[in-house]
KOLDRENZA-741501 format. One record per residue (C-alpha): x, y, z; residue in one letter. Coordinates in Angstrom, 3 decimals, padded with zeros to 6 digits. Each point is the difference from the previous one (the first is absolute). Layout:
N
        x        y        z aa
        X        Y        Z  A
...
END
This chain:
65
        x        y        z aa
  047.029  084.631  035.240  X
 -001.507  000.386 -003.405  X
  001.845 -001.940 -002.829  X
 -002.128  001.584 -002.467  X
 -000.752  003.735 -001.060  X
 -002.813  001.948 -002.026  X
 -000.714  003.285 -001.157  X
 -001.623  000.818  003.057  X
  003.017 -000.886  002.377  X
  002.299  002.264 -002.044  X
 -002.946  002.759  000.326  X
  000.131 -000.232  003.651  X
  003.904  000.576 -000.259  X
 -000.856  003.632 -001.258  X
  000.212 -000.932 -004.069  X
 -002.631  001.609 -002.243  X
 -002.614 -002.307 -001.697  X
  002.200 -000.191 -003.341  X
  003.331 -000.519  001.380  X
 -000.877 -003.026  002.046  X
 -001.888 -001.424 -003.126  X
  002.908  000.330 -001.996  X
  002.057 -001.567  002.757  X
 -002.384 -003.015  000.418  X
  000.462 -000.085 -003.992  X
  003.310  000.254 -000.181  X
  000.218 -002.751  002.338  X
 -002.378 -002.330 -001.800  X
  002.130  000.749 -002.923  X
  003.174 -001.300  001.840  X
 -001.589 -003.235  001.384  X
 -000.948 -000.807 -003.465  X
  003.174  000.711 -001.906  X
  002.311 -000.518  002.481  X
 -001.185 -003.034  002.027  X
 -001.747 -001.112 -002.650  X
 -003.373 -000.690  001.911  X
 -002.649  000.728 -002.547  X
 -002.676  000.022  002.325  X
  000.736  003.834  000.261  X
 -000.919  000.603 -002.997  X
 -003.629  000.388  000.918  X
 -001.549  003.616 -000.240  X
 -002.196 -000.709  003.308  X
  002.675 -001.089  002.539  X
  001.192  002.898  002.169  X
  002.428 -002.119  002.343  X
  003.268 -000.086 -000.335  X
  003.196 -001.180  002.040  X
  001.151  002.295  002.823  X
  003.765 -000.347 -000.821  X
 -000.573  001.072 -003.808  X
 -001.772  003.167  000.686  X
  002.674  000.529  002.517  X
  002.804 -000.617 -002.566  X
 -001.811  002.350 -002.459  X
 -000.417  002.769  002.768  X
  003.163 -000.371  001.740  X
 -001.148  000.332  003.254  X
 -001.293 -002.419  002.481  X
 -003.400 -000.242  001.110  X
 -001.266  000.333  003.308  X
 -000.302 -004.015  001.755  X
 -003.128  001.409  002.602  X
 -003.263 -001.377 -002.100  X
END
């Protein structure tokens, strides 16, 4: 099981290029306001937690990876 998610994942899912970047930004976003984990805060990182982008999505991602 993956415990972290990028743009690419969520295109796989069936998202368009944009709405899984804004996802993955939204998410970065969170992490760095809400956790307060600056290391988000970098432009270049496209990881993020699974469980955020599942909390911003409301749906939970498929565990086969």
């Amino acid at each position: 099981m993956k415990y972290l998610v990028c743009k690419e994942d969520l295109k796989k899912l069936g998202y368009k290029e944009h709405t899984a970047s804004s996802i993955i930004k939204q998410a970065k976003i969170f992490m760095v306001y809400n956790r307060n984990i600056p290391f988000y805060k970098n432009r270049r990182l496209g990881l993020v937690p699974r469980d955020v982008v599942e909390s911003l999505i409301g749906v939970k991602l498929d565990d086969k990876e």
